[in-house]
C-alpha positions in Angstrom: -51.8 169.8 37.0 -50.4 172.7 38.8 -48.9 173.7 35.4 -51.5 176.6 34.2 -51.3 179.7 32.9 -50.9 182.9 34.9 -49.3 180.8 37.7 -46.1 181.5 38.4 -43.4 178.9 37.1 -42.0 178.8 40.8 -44.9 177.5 41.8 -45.1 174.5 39.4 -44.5 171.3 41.2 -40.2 169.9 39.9 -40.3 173.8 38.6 -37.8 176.1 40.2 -37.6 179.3 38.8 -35.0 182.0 39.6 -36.5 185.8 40.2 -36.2 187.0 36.2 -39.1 184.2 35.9 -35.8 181.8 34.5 -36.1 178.4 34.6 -33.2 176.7 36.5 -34.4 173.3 38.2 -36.6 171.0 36.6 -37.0 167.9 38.9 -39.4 165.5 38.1 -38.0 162.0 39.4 -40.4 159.1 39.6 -43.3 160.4 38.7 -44.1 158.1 35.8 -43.5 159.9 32.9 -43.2 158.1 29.3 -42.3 158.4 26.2 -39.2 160.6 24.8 -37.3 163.0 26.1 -37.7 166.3 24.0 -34.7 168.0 23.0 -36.7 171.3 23.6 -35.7 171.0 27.0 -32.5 172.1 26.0 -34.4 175.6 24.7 -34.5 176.3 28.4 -31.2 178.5 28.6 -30.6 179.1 32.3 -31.9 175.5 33.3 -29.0 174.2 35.6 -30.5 170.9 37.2 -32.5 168.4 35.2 -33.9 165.6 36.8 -36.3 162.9 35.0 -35.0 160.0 37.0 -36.8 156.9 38.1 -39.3 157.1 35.3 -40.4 154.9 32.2 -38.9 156.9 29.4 -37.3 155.3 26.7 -36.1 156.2 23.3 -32.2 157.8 22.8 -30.2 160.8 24.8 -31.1 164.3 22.8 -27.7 166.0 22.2 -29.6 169.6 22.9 -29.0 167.8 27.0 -25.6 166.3 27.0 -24.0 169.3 24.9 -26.2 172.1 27.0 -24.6 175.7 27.6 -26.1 175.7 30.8 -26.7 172.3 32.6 -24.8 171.4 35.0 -26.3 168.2 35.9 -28.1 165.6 34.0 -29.5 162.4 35.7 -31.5 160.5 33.8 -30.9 157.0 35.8 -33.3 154.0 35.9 -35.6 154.7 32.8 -35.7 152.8 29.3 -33.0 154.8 27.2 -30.8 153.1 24.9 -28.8 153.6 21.9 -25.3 155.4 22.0 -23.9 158.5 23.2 -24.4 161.2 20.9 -21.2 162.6 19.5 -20.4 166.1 18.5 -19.2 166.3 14.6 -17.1 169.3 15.2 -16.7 170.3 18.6 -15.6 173.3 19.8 -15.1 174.4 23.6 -16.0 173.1 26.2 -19.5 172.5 28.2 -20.5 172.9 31.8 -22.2 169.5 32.6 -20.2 168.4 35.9 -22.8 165.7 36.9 -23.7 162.8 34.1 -26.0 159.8 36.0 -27.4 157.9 32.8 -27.1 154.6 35.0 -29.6 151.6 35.0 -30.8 152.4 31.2 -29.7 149.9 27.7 -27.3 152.4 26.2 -24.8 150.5 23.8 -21.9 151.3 21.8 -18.2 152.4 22.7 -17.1 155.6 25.3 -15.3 157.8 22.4 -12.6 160.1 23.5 -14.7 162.8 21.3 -17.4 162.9 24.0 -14.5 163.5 26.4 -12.8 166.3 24.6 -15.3 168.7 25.3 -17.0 167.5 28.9 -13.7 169.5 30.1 -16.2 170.3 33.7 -16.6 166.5 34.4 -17.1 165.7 38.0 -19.0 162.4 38.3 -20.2 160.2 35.8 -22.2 157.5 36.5 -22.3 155.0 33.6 -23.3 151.5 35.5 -25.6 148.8 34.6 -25.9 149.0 30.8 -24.4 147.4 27.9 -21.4 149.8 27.1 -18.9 148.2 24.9 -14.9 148.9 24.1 -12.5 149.9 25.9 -12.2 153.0 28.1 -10.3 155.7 25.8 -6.5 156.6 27.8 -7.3 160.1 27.8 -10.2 160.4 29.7 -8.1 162.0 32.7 -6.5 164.3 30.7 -9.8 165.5 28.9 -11.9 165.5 32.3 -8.8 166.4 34.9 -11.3 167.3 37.2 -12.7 163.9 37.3 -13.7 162.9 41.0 -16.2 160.0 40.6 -15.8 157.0 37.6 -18.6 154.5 37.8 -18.4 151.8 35.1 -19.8 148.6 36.7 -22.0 146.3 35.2 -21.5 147.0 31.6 -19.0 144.8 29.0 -16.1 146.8 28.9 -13.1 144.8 27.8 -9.1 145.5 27.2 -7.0 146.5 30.2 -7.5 149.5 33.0 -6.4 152.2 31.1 -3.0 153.6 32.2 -4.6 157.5 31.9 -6.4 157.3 35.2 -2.6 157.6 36.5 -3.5 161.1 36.0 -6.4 161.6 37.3 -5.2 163.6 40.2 -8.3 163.9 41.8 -10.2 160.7 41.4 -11.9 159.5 44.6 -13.9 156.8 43.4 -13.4 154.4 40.7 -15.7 151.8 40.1 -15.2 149.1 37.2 -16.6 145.9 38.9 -18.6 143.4 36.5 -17.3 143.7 33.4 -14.4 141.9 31.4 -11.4 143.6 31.3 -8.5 141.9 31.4 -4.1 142.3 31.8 -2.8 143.4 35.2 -3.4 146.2 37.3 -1.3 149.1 36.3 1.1 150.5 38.0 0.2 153.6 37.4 -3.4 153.7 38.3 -1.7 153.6 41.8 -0.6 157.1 41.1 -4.0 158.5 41.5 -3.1 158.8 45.6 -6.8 160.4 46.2 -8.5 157.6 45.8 -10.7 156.8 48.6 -12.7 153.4 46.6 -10.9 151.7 44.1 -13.4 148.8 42.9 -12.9 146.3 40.1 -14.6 142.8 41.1 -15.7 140.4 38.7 -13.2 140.9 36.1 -10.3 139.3 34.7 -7.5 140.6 35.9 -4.4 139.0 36.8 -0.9 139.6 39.1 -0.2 140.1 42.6 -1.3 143.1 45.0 1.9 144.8 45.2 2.9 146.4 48.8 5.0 149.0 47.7 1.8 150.7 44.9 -0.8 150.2 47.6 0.6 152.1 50.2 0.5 154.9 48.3 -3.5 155.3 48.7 -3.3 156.6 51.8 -6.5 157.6 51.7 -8.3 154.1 50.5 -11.5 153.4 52.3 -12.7 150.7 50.1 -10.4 148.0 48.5 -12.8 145.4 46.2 -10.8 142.7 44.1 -12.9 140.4 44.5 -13.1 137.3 41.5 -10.3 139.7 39.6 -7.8 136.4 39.5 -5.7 138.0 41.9 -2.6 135.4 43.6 0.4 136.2 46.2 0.0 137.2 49.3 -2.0 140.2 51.4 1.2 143.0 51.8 2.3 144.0 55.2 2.0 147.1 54.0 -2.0 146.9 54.4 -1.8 147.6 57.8 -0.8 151.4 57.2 -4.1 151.9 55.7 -5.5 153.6 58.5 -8.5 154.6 56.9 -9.8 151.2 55.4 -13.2 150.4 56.1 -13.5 147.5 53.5 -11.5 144.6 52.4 -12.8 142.6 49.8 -10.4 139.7 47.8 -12.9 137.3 47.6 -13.0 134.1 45.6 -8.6 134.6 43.9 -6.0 132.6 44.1 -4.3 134.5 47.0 -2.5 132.5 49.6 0.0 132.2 52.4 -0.8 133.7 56.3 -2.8 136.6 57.2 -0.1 139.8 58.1 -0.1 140.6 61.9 -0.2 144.1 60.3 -4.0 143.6 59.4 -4.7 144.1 62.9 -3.8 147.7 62.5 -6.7 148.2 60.1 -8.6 149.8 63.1 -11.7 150.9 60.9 -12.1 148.0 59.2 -15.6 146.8 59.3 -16.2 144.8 56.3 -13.4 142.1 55.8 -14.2 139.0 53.3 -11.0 136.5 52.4 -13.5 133.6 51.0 -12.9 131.3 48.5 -8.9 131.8 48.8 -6.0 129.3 49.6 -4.8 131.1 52.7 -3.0 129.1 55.3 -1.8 129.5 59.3 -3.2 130.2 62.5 -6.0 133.2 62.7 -4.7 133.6 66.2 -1.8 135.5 64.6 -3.8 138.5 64.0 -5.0 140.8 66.7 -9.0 141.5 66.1 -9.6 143.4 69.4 -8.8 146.6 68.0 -10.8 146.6 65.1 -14.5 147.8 64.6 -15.5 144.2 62.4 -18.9 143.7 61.6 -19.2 141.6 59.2 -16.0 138.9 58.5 -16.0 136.0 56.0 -13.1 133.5 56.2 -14.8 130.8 54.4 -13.1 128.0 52.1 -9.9 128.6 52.6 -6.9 126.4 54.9 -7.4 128.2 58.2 -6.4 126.1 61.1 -6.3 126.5 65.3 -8.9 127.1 67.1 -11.4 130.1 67.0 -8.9 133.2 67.9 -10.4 135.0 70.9 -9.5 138.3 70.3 -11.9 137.9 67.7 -14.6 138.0 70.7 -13.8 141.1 71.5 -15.3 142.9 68.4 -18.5 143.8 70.3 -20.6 144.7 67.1 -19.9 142.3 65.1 -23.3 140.5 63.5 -21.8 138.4 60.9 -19.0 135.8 61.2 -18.4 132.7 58.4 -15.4 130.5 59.7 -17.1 127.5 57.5 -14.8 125.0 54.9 -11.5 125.3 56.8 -9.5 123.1 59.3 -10.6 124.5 62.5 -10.8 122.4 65.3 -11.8 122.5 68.9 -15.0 123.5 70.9 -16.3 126.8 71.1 -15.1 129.2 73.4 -17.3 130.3 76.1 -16.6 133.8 75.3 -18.3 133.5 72.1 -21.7 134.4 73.8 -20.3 137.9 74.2 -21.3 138.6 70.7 -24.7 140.0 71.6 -25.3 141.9 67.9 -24.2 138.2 66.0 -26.6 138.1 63.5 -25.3 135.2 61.8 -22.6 132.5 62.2 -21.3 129.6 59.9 -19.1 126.9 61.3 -19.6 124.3 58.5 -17.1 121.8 57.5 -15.1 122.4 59.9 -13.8 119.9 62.6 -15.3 121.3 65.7 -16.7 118.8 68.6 -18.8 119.2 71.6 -22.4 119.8 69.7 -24.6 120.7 73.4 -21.5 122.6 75.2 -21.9 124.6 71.1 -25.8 125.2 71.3 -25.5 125.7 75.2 -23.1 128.8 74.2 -24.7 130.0 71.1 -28.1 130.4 72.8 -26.3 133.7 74.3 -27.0 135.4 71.4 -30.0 136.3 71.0 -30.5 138.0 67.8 -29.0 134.6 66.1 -31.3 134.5 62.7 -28.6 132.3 60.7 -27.3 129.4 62.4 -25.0 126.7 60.1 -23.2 123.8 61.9 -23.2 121.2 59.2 -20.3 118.7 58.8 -19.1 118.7 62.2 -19.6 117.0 65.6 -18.9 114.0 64.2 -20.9 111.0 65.5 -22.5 113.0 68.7 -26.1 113.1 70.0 -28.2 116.5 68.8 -29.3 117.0 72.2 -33.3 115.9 72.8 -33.5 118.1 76.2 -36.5 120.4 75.6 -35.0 123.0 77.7 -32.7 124.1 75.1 -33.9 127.9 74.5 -32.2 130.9 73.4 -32.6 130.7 69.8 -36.5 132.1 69.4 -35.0 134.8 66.4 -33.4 131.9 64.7 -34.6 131.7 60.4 -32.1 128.9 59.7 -31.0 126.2 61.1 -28.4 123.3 59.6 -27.0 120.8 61.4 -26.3 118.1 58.3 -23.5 116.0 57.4 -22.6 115.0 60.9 -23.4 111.4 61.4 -25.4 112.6 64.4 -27.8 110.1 66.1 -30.9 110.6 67.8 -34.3 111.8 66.9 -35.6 114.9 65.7 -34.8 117.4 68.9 -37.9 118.8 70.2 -36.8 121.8 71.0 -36.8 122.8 67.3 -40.6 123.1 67.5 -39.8 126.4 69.4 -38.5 128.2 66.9 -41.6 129.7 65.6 -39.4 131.8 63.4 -37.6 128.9 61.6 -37.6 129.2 57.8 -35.2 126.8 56.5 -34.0 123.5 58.6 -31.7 121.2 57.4 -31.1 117.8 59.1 -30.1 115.7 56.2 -27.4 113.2 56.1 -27.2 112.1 59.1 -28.5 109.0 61.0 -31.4 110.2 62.9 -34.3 108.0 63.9 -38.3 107.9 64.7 -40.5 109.4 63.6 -41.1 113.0 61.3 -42.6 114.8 65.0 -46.6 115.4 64.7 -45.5 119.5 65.7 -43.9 119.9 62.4 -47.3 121.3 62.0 -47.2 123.6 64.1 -44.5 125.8 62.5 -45.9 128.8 61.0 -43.4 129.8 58.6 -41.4 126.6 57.6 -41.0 126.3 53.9 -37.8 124.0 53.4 -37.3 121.0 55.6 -34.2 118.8 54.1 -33.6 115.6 56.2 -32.6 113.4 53.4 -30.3 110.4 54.0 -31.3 109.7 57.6 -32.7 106.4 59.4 -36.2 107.8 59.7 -39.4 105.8 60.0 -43.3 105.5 59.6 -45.5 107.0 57.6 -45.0 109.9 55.8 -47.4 112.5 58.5 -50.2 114.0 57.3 -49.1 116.6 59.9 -46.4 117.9 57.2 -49.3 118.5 54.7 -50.1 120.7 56.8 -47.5 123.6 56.7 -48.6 127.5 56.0 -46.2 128.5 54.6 -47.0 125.8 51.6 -50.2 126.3 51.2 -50.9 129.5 50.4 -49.0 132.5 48.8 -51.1 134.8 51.0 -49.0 133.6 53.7 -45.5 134.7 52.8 -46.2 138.2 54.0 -45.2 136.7 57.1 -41.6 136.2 56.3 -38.9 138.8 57.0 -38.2 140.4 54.0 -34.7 141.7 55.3 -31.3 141.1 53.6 -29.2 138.1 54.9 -25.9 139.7 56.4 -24.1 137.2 54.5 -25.6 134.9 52.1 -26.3 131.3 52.6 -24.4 129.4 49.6 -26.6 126.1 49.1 -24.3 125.4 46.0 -21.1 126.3 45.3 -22.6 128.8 42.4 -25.8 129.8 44.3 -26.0 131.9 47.1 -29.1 133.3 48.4 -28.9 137.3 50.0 -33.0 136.9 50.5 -34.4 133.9 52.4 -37.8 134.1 50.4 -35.6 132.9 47.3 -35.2 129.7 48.5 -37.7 127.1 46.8 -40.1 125.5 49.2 -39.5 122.1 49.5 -39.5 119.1 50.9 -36.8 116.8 50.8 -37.5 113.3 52.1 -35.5 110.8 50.6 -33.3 108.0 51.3 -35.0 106.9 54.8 -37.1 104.4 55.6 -40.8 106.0 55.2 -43.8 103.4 54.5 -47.3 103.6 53.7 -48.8 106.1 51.0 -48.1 109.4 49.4 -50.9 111.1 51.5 -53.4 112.4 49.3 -53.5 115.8 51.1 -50.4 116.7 49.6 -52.6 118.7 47.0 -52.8 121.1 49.9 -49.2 122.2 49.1 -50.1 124.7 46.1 -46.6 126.4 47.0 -44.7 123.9 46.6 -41.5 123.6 44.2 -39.5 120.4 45.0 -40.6 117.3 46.1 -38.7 114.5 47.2 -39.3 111.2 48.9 -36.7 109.0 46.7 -35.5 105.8 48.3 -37.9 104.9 50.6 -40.5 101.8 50.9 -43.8 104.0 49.7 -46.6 101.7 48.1 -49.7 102.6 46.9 -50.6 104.8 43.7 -49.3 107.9 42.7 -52.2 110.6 44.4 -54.0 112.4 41.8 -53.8 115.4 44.0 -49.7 115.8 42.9 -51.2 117.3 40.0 -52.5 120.3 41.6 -49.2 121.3 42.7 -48.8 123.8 39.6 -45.4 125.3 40.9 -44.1 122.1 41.1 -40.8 122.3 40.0 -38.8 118.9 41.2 -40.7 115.7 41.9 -38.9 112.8 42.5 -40.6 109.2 43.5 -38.4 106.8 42.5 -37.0 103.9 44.4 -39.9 103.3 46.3 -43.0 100.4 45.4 -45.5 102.7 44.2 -47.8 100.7 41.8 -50.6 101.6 39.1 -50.2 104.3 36.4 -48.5 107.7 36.4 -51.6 110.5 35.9 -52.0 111.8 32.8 -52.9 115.0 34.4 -48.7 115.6 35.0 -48.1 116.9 31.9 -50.2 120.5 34.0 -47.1 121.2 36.1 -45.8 123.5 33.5 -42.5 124.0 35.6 -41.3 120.9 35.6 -38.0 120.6 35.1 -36.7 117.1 37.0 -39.0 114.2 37.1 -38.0 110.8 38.6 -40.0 107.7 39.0 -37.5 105.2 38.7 -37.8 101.9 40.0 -40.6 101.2 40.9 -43.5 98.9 40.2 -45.6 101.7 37.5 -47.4 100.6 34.3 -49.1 101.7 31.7 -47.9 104.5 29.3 -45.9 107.4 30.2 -47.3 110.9 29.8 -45.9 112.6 26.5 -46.2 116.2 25.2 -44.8 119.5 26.6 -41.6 118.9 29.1 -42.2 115.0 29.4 -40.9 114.9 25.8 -38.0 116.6 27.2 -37.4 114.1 30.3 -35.0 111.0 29.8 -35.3 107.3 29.7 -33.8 107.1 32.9 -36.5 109.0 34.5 -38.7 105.7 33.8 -35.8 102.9 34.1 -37.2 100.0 36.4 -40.6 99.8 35.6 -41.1 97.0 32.5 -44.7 97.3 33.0 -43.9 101.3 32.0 -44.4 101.8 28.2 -44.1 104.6 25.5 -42.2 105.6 22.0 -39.1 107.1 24.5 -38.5 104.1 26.1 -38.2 101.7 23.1 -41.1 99.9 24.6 -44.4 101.0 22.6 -47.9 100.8 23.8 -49.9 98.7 21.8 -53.0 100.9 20.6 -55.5 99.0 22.9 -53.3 99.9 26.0 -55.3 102.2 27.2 -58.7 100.3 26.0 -57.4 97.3 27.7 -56.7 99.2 30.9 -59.7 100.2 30.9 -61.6 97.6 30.0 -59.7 95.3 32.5 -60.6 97.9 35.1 -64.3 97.6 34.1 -64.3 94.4 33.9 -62.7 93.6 37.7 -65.9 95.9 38.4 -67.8 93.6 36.5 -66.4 90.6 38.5 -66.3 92.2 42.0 -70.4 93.4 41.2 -70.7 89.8 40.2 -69.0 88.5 43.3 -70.5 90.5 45.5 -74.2 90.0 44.3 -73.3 86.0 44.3 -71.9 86.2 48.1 -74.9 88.4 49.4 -77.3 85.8 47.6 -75.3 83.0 49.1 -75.9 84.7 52.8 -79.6 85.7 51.9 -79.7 81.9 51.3 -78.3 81.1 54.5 -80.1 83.0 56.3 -83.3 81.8 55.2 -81.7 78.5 55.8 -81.1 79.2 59.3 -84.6 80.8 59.4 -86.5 77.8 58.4 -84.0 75.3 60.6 -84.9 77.5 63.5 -88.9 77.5 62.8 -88.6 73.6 63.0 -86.8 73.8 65.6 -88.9 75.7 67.9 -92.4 74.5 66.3 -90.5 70.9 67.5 -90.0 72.2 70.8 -92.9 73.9 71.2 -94.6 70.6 70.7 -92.3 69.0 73.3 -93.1 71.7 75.7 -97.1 71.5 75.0 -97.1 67.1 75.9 -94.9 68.2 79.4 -97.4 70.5 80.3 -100.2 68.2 79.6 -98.5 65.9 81.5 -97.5 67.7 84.3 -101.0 68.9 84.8 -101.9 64.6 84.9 
């Protein structure tokens, strides 16, 4: 709107305008433009920055932008483009564009060392998350040799790293990660010794990380390998990377012991080994001179104990020490981590479960909390003075064999998201505060010794009852993420389905019918207990129902037709039990196996080679209206039978007292002789 006439240009809102009235700046990020881009833009000769990022325009790249005479950089990043990369037919010279963002759009096709020929100027390119194709041409470097910044990721890229970037002399920041290339890292990509972030995760690369090629980027910052197929061991040679602030060789096949020399690394920050076959004692590396933050050394062959230099890294809020062979309790001077965020012991062999908590309640800003598969065979402690832990989002202490009851001093943690107490051997009662949690969505304490009735209390949760309610949840990034399989991970708490997982314990009674309350709710599981009753008709109203399993229980009477609503049902189970009747059939229950049913003979339908007769549902009925019939019948016969007996009573008591009133009438007479 501020674009009318006899206004001047520089005063156009994204309009910058040089004294001569010349258009040089047009910046008009996210403000919801659509539609093309017009190649008229390129009419604009002394136009230097154009900006239309963020927006909803789609359609291809005009050539009138990428072959200007006068821009000098082009970001078009997060819109709708897609096609290829317009090509020159005959080109000649070279352009100005230093600056080429076209990330986040569809653009397919190959990168063709014609584009290259003539982008002489090329500074940074930022090609990431489309659908480029190819290889990367060899000659890039010596096309662009002023090329400082290469960002590929996320595209499908194939072939090997080309050798060219060897001669990119003044790369600093190549970035490949998430496609599939393939072969070894070159040699001589090592040659480009400016490099401050070399980053290739998620490909398919192969060989060792050689000592003498990596200490010749003397200048690396950030090192990411991760899932690239990497073996061998980490070089000595790392440690005379002063400048490293990142270490990332994630899920490879690297082994052998950690280099003393890592402990040089003394701006190192980020450090993640998971998902490696490393070996030895941690102890062997000094951590008290580096500036770690965040440290993964999950699933890998660690052993020892907990080094304690590795206390001494002040800011650290992240530490994963889970799937190894450490052993041991924890040291007192764990509580010195004051910024520890979160921590992840499991599967490890650690003992000592209160002297743990007693220690861990130190540190206070605790949001992530995973113990599981340890403290084998101790007591969760019940004392309701444990405290510390009031920042605490998740909470698993599974897989221990611990004994006990629910601990009380859970119901503290009004911040508790996610608790998981399954597999263990835990007893009582499901605790009548399990209400009382305000932002609880996934309680797991499968496989336990748990009895009674299944509360009406835990129907009751916010957090399942309404998606007005999630608002409450933090909406922050995990520091690391919690892995609940070993292919899912979850970076945002609010991912995680809401569910309740029940089964295999020893729960009677009914399914409480106030389980239609739980309108959030995507898994629900009480297998394997002693449940009777009917299936509530109120499980039907749980639309985001995504898991429901109910079998191995003694649930009786039909399943509800009404089932076949939960459109995102995926795993159904009602197994052995004591259901008849006919199953439901059309949309995903046609999809569902016979197993789903097994164990019910009084269960019938075309999938389980057992056919209802045509009158099933007439006979069901009618034998339903006709135990009406007979309990109407019954009960008219009994209350005649009492007004009967009553008037019985009635009449034997009127002779009675006329008798004795007789009796009483002849004393009196005679008394009064």
């Amino acid at each position: 709107m501020s674009w009318v006439k006899r206004t001047d240009c520089w005063k156009w809102e994204g309009i910058t305008c040089s004294s001569d009235g010349t258009v040089t700046d047009v910046l008009l990020a996210a403000k919801g433009l659509q539609g093309h881009i017009s190649p008229s833009l390129g009419n604009l000769t002394g136009l230097l920055h154009l900006n239309l990022s963020h927006n909803l325009l789609d359609g291809y790249l005009p050539m009138e932008l990428l072959f200007s005479r006068s821009i000098i950089v082009l970001d078009v990043s997060f819109n709708r483009l897609d096609g290829s990369l317009p090509e020159l037919e005959s080109p000649s010279g070279g352009f100005p564009l230093q600056v080429l963002n076209i990330s986040s759009n569809s653009f397919t096709g190959q990168f063709s060392s014609k584009q290259w020929e003539v982008m002489k100027n090329i500074v940074a390119l930022n090609a990431s998350n489309n659908s480029f194709t190819g290889q990367i041409p060899s000659s890039i470097c010596i096309n662009s040799p002023s090329f400082a910044i290469l960002d590929l990721c996320y595209n499908q890229f194939s072939g090997s790293i080309p050798l060219g970037l060897g001669n990119c002399s003044k790369l600093r920041e190549f970035k490949a990660g998430y496609n599939n290339f393939s072969g070894a890292l070159p040699e001589e990509l090592f040659s480009a010794t400016s490099l401050e972030q070399l980053s290739l995760p998620n490909n398919d690369l192969q060989g060792v990380l050689d000592g003498s090629h990596i200490l010749k980027l003397i200048k690396l910052t950030v090192l990411d390998l991760g899932s690239t197929g990497l073996s061998g061991n980490i070089p000595d040679s790392i440690g005379q990377l002063s400048t490293l602030e990142e270490l990332r060789l994630d899920n490879n096949n690297m082994s052998g012991e950690l280099p003393s020399a890592l402990g040089n690394c003394t701006n190192l920050w980020y450090l993640s080994l998971r998902n490696n076959k490393f070996v030895g004692d941690l102890s062997k590396v000094n951590f008290t001179r580096l500036n770690l933050r965040i440290a993964d050394f999950s699933i890998n062959n660690f052993t020892g104990t907990v080094p304690e230099s590795i206390f001494s890294c002040s800011n650290l809020i992240a530490l994963r020490l889970a799937f190894n062979k450490f052993h041991g309790q924890l040291s007192p001077r764990m509580g010195n981590l004051k910024s520890m965020s979160f921590f992840s012991i499991a599967d490890n062999h650690f003992t000592n479960i209160t002297n743990a908590l007693r220690i861990l309640r130190s540190c206070k800003n605790l949001t992530s909390l995973l113990m599981g598969t340890n403290f084998k065979g101790e007591t969760i402690p019940q004392d309701e003075t444990v405290d510390g832990f009031e920042n605490l989002r998740v909470l698993t202490i599974d897989s221990c064999g611990s004994v006990g009851q629910i601990p009380p001093w859970i119901s503290k943690l009004k911040k508790l998201e996610v608790l998981d107490l399954s597999n263990n051997m835990l007893t009582g009662e499901i605790p009548f505060w399990i209400s009382d949690m305000p932002v609880l969505f996934y309680l797991d304490i499968t496989n336990n010794s748990l009895t009674g009735d299944i509360p009406v209390a835990l129907m009751n949760l916010p957090m399942l009852q309404s998606g007005k309610n999630t608002a409450q949840l933090d909406p922050n990034f995990l520091e690391l993420p919690v892995y609940w399989t070993p292919s899912r991970q979850y970076h945002l708490l609010n991912a995680f389905p809401n569910a309740l997982n029940l089964g295999n314990n020893s729960f009677t009674g009914v399914i409480p019918p106030e389980i239609g309350q739980l309108k959030m709710l995507d898994g629900f599981n009480v297998s394997f207990n002693r449940l009777s009753g009917e299936i509530s008709q109120q499980i039907c109203n749980l639309t985001n129902l995504q898991l429901l399993d109910l079998s191995s229980n003694q649930l009786t009477g039909e399943l509800p037709a009404a089932l076949t609503d939960l459109h995102f049902l995926s795993k159904f189970n009602v197994s052995n039990n004591e259901l008849e009747g006919p199953v439901p059939t059309g949309r995903q229950f046609d999809t569902f196996l016979n197993s789903s049913y097994s164990g019910n003979p009084k269960l019938c339908g075309p999938m389980l080679g057992n056919p209802c007769s045509p009158t099933t549902r007439k006979e069901t009925f009618t034998s339903q209206r006709h135990n009406l019939r007979r309990a109407l019948v019954i009960g008219i016969t009994l209350g005649a039978l009492i007004a009967l007996a009553l008037l019985a009573c009635f009449l034997i008591g009127r002779l009675v007292y006329d008798d004795h009133t007789e009796s009483l009438t002849h004393l009196q007479m005679r008394y009064r002789r």
